[in-house]
C-alpha positions in Angstrom: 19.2 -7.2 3.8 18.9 -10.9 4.5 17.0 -10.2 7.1 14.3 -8.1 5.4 14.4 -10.7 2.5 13.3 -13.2 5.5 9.8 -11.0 6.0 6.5 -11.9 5.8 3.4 -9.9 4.2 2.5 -8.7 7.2 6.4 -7.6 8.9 6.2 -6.1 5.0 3.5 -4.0 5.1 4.3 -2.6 7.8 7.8 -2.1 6.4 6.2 -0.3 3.5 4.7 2.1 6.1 7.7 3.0 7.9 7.7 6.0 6.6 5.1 7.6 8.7 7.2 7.4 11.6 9.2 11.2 11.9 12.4 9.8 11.8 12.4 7.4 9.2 11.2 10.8 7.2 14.3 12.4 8.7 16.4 9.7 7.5 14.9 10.1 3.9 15.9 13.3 3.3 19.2 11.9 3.0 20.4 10.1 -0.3 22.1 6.9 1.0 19.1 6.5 3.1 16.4 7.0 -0.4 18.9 4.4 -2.0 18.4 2.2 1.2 14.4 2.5 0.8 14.1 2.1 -3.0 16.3 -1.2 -2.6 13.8 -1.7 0.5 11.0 -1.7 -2.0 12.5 -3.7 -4.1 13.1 -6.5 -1.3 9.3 -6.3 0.2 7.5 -6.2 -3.3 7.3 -10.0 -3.9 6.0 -10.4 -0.2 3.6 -7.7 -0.8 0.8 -10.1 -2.7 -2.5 -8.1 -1.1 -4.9 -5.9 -3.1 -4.6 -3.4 -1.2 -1.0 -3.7 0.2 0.0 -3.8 -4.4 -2.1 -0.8 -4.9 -0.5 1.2 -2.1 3.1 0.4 -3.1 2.5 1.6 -6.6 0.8 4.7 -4.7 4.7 4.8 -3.2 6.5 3.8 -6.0 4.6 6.7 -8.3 4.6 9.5 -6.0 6.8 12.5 -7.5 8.7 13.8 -4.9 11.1 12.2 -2.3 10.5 9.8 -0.2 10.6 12.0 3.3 7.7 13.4 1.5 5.3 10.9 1.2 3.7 11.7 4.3 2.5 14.7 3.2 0.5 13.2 0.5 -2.8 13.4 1.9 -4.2 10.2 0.1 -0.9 7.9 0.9 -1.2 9.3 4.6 -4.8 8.5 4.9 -4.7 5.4 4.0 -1.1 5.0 6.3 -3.0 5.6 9.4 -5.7 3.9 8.2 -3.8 0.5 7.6 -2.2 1.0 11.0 -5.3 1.2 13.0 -6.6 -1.4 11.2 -3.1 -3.9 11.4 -1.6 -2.9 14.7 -3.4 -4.1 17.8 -1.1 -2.7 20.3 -1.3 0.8 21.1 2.2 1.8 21.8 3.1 0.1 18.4 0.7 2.3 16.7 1.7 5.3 18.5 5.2 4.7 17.5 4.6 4.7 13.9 2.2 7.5 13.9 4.1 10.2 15.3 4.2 12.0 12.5 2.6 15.7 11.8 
């Protein structure tokens, strides 16, 4: 947790994306692991002071189901991939993150 407390907006944002990689999702389905992400929130939110990075944790932090679900959310995974394209230059990062159906 320190260490997440030491993140920028940037290593935070991407953070708040994580979720788009498959097994992150798989992860979620678990509850220690939905406790782990809501306290997760809860650590990146102050470093979160963007527009757009604000309006797409409250996207996050209002969706109704569970958090391995997220990605299925055709508005939250739009704009997912299309923060990543935008905010990771290197390929293989993006890749990573996006393996997702």
């Amino acid at each position: 947790m320190e260490l997440i407390g030491r993140f920028d907006g940037y290593q935070a944002a991407i953070a708040l994306r994580s979720f788009a990689h498959s097994h992150i999702r798989l992860r979620l389905q678990d509850d220690l692991p939905r406790k782990k992400w809501e306290e997760l929130l809860d650590l990146i939110d102050p470093k979160l002071t963007g527009r757009g990075d604000r309006a797409f944790l409250d996207a996050v932090r209002n969706f109704k189901g569970t958090p391995d679900r997220l990605y299925q959310d055709t508005r939250i995974k739009t704009a997912t991939k299309t923060w990543l394209e935008r905010n990771l230059t290197r390929p293989a990062a993006l890749a990573t993150l996006q393996d997702g159906p």
